[in-house]
KOLPAKOL-805081 format. One record per atom (N, C-alpha, C): x, y, z; residue in three letters. Coordinates in Angstrom, 2 decimals, padded with zeros to 5 digits. Each point is the difference from the previous one (the first is absolute). Layout:
% KOLPAKOL-805081
        xx        yy        zz   type
         X         Y         Z    Ala
...
This chain:
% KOLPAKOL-805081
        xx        yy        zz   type
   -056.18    022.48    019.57    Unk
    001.37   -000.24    000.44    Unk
    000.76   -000.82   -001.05    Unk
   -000.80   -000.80   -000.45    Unk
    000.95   -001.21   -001.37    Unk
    000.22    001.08   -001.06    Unk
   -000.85    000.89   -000.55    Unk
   -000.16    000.81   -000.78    Unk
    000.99    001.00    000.09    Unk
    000.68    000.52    001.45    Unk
    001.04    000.99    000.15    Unk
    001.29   -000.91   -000.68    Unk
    000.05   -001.28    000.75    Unk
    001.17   -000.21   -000.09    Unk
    000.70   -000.01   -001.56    Unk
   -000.27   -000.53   -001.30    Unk
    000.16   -000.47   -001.54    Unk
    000.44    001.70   -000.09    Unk
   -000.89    001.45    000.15    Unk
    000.31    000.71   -000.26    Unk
    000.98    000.99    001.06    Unk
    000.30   -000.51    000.87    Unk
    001.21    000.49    000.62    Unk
    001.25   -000.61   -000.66    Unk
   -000.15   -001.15   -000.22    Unk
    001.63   -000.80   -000.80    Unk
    000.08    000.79   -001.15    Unk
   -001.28    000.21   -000.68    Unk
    000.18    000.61   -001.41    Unk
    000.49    001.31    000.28    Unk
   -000.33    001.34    000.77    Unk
    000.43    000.46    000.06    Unk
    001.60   -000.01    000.83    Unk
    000.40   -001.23    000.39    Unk
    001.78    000.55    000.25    Unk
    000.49   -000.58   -001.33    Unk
   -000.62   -000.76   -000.62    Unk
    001.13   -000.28   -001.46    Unk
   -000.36    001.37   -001.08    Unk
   -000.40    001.19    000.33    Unk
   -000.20    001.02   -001.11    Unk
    001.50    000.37   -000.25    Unk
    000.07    000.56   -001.05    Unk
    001.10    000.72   -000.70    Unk
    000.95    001.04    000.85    Unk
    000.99   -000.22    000.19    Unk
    000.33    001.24    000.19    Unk
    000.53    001.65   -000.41    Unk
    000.13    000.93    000.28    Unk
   -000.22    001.51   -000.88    Unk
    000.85   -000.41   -000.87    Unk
   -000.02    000.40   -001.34    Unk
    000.57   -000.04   -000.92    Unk
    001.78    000.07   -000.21    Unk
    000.22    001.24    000.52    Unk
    000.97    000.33    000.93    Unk
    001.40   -000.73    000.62    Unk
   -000.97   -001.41    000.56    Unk
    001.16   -000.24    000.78    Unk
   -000.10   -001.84   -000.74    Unk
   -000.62   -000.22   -000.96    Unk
   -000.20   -001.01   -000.73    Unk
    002.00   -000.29   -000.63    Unk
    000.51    001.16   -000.52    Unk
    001.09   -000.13   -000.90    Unk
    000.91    000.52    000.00    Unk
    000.95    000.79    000.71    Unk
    000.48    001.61   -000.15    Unk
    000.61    000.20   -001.35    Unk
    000.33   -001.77   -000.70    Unk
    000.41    000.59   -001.61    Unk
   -000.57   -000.25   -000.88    Unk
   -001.56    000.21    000.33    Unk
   -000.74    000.65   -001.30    Unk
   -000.39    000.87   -000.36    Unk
    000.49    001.04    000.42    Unk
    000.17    001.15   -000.24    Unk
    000.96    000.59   -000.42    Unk
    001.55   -000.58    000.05    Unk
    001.04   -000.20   -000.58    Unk
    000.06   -000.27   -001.09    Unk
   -000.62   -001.38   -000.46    Unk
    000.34   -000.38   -000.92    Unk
   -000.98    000.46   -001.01    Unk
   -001.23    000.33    000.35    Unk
   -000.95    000.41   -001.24    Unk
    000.63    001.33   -000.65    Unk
    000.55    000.88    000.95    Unk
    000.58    001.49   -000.21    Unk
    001.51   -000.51   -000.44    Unk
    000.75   -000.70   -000.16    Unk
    000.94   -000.36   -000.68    Unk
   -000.52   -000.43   -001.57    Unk
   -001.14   -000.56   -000.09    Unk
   -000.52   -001.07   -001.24    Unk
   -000.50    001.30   -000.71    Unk
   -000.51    001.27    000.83    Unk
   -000.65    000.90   -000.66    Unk
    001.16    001.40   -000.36    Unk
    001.06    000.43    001.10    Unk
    001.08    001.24   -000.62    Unk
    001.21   -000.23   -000.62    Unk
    000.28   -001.72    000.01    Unk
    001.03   -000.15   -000.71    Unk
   -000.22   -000.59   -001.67    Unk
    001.16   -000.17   -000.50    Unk
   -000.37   -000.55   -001.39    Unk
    000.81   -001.82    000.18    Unk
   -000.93   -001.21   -000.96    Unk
    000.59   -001.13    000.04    Unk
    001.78   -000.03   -000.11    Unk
    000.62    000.50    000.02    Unk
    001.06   -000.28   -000.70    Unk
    001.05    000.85    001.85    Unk
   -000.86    000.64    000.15    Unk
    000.95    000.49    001.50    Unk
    000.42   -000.94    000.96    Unk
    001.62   -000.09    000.52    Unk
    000.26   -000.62    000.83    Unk
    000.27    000.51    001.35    Unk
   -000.18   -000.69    000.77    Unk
   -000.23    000.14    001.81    Unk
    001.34   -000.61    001.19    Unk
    000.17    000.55    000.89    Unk
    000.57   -000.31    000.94    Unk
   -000.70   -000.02    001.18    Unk
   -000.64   -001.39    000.36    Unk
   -000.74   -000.07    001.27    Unk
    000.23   -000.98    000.80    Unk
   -000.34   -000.37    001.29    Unk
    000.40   -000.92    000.60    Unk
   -000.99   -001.34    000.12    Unk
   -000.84    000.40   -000.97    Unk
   -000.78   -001.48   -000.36    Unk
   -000.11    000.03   -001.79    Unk
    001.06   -000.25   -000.64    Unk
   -000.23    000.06   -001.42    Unk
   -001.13   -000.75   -000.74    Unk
    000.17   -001.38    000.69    Unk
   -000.99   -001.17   -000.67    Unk
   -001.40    000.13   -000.08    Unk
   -000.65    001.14    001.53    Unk
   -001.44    000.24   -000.27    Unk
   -000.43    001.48   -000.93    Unk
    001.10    000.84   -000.27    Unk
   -000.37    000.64   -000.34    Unk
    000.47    000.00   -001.67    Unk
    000.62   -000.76   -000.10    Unk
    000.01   -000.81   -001.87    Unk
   -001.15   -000.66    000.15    Unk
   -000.53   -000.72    001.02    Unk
   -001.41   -000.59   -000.56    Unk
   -001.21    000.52   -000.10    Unk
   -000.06    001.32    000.66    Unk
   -000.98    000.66    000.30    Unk
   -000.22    001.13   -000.54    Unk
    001.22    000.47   -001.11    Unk
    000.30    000.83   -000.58    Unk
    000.14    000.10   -001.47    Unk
    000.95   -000.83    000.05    Unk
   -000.11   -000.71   -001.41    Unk
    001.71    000.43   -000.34    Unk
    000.44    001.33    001.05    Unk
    001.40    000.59   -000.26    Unk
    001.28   -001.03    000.42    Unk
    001.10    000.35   -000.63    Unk
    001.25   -000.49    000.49    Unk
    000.27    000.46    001.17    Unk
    000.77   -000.82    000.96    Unk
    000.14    000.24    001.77    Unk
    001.49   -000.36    000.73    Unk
    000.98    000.39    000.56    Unk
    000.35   -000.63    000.18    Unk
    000.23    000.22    001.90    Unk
    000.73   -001.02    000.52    Unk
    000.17    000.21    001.33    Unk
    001.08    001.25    000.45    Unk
    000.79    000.57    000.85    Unk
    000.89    000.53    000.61    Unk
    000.87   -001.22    000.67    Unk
    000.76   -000.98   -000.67    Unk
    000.10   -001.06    000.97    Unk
    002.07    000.00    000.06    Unk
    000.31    001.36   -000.47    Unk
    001.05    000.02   -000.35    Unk
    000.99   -000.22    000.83    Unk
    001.13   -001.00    000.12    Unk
    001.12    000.02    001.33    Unk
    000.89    001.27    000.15    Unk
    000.08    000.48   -001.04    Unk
    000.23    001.11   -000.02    Unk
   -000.64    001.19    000.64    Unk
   -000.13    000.70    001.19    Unk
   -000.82    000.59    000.25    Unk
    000.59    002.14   -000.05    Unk
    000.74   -000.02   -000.93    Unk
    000.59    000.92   -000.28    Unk
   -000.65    000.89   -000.88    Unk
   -000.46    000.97    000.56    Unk
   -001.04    001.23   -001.36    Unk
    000.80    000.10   -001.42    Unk
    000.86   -000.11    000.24    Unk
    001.15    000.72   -001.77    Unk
   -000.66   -001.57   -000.73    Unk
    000.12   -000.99    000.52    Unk
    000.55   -001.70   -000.75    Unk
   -001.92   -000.25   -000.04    Unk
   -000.80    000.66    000.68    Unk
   -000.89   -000.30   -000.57    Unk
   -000.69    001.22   -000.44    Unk
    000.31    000.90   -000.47    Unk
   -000.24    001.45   -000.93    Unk
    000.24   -000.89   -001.67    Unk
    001.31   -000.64    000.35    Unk
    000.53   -000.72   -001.77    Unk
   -000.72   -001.07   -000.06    Unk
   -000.78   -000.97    000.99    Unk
   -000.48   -001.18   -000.52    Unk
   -001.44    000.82   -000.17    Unk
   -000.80    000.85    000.77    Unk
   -001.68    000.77   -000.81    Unk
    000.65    000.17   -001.29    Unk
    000.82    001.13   -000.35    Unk
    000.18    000.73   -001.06    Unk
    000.36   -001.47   -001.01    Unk
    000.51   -000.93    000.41    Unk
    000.35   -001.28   -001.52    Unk
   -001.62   -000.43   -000.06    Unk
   -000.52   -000.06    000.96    Unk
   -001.37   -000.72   -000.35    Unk
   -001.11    001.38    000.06    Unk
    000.42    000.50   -000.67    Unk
   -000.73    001.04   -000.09    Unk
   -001.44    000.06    000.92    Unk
    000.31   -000.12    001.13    Unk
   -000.96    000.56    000.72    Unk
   -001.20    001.05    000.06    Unk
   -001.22    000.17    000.07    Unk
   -000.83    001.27   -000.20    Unk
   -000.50    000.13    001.14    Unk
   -000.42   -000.75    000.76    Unk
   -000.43    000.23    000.88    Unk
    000.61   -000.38    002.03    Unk
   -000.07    000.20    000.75    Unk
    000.83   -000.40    001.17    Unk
   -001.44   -000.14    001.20    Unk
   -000.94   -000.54    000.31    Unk
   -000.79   -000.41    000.93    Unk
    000.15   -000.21    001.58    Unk
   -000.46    000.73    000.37    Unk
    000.27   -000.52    001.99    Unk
   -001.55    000.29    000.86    Unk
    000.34   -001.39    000.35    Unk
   -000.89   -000.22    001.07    Unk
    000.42    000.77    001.50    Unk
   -001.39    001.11    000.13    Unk
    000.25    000.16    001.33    Unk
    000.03   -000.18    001.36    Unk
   -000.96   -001.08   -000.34    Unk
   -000.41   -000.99    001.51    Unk
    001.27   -000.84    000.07    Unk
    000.69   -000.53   -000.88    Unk
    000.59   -001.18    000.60    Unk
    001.26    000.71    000.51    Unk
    000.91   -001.17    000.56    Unk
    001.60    000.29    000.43    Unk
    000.47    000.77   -001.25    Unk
    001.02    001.27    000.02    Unk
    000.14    000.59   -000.88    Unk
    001.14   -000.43   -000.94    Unk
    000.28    000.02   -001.31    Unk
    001.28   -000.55   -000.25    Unk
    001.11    000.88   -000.07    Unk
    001.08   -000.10    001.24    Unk
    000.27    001.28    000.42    Unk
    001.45    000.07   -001.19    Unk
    000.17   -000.40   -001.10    Unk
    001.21   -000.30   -001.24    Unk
   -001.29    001.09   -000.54    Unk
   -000.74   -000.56   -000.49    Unk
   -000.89    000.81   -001.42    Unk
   -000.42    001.37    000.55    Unk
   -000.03    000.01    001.65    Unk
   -000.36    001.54    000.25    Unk
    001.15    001.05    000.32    Unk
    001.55   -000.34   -000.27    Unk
    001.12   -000.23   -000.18    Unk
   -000.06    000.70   -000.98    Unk
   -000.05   -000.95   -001.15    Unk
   -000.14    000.19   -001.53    Unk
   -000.81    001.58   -000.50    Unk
   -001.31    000.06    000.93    Unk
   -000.66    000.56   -000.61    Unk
    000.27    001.94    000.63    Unk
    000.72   -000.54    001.36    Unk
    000.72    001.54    000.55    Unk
    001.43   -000.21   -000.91    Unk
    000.60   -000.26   -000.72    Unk
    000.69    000.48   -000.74    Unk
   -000.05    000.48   -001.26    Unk
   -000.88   -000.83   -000.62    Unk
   -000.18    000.17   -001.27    Unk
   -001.88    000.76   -000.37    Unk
   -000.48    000.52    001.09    Unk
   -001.17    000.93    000.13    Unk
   -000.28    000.31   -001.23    Unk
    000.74    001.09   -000.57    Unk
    000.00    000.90   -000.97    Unk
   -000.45   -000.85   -001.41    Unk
    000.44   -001.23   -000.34    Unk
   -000.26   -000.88   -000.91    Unk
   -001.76   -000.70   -000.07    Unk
   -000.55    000.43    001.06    Unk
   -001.52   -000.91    000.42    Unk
   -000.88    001.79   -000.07    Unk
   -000.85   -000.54   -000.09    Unk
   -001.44    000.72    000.31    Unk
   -001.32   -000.91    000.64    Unk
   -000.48    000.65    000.68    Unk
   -001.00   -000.88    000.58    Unk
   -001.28    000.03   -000.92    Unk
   -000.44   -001.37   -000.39    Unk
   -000.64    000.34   -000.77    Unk
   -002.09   -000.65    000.04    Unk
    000.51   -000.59    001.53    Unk
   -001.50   -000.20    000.36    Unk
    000.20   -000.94    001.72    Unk
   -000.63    000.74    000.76    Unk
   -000.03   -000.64    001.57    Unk
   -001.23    000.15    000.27    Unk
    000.06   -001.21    001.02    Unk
   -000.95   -000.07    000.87    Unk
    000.05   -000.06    001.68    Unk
   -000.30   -000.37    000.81    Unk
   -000.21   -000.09    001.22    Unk
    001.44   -001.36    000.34    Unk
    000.14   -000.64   -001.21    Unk
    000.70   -001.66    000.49    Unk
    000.75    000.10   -000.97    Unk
    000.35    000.65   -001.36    Unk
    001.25    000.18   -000.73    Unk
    000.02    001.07   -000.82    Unk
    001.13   -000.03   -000.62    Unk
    000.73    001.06   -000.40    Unk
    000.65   -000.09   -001.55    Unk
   -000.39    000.31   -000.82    Unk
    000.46   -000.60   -001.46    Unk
    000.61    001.24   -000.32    Unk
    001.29   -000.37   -000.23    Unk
    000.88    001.11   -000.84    Unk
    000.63   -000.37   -001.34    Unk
   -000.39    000.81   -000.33    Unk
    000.37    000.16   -001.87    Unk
    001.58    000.68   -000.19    Unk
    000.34   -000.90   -001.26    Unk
    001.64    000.56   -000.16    Unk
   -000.20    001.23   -000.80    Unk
    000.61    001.23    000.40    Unk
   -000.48    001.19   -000.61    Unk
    000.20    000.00   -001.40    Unk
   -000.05    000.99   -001.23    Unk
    000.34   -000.43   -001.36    Unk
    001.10    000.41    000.13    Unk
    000.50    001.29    000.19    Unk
    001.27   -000.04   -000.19    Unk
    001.02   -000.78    000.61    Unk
   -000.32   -000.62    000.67    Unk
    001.27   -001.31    000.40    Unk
   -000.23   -001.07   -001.55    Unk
């Protein structure tokens, strides 16, 4: 009975599935691995994924929430990439953005929890 107990505690502190450890490491390794250093991002957590990435990031934090006024601020900061999380609250400006200006993006790697779209070349 003393003997059950040490290995019952041990088994509730085991690991859990891999899976549900991170949902953005899988993000970010597949960002670190299809993009190049020098690509910049539009996501709604810039700071972890410049750190985890090594890429430039920035937020959607614009007061402006007008597709045309932020079509000209991607295109000045030359934007490459546009990122969305699908679990969270959606950002309903950038999905705005992204039903207008569609034709300019390609999707260029998803998963189950986001959605990375690439600025096409010919834009």
């Amino acid at each position: 009975s003393l003997v059950f107990l040490p290995c019952f505690f041990f088994l509730m502190l085991r690991r859990p599935p891999r899976s549900t450890l991170f949902p953005y490491t899988t993000l970010f390794r597949s960002v670190k691995n299809e993009t190049l250093p020098g690509n910049s991002f539009v996501f709604r957590k810039p700071r972890a994924l410049a750190l985890f990435t090594g890429r430039q990031a920035m937020a959607n934090n614009l007061q402006q929430r007008d597709a045309t006024r932020m079509d000209s601020i991607y295109s000045a900061k030359k934007i490459d990439y546009l990122l969305l999380n699908t679990n969270e609250l959606p950002d309903s400006a950038l999905l705005a953005y992204l039903g207008q200006y569609a034709w300019k993006y390609d999707t260029a790697w998803q998963n189950g929890d986001f959605i990375l779209f690439h600025v096409a070349e010919a834009y």
